[in-house]
Residue, then its C-alpha position, 0 to 999 in steps of 0.5 A: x357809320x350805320x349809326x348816324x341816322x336822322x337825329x343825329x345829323x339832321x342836316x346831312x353834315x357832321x361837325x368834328x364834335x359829331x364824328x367823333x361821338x360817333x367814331x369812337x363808338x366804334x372803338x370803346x376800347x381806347x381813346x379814338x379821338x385822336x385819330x378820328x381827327x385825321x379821318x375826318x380830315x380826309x373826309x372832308x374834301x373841301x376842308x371846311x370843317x363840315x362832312x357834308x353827305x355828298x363827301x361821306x358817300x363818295x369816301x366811303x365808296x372809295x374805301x369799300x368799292x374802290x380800285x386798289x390805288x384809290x383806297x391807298x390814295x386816301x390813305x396818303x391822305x390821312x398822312x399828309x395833312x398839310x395836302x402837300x403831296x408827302x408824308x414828313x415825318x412828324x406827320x406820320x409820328x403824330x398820326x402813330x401816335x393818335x392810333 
């Protein structure tokens, strides 16, 4: 995410639209849109539909400097997109899917 800088979040938060013009920089071959719909979501604790700075840093963290079952922790939470503590199904087919 080294690629958001000051003009392209100036306010310290990204929309879904934001993230995903940067995501997918990461991955210009193939269509990452998809799935950075359900990265964003587990970035954005609060479920507002804006990753603030303070929910892009403490994620991050975790991802990269976090024990074992934190990091795993946020990868349920990629799955389970309804927040009820499991993964069905059709949750795990649609995040397949968008990968």
């Amino acid at each position: 995410m080294s690629k958001c800088d000051l003009k392209d979040c100036p306010a310290g938060q990204l929309t879904i639209d934001d993230f995903q013009r940067i995501y997918t920089t990461f991955f210009p071959y193939g269509d990452a849109k998809p799935f950075s719909r359900y990265v964003f979501r587990a970035f954005d604790k609060n479920g507002d539909g804006i990753m603030e700075f303070k929910e892009f840093l403490t994620t991050l963290s975790v991802i990269t400097r976090g024990k074992l079952e934190e990091k795993l922790k946020w990868a349920f939470s990629v799955y389970d997109f309804d927040g009820d503590d499991f993964i069905s199904r059709e949750e795990m087919t649609d995040v397949i899917k968008a990968s």
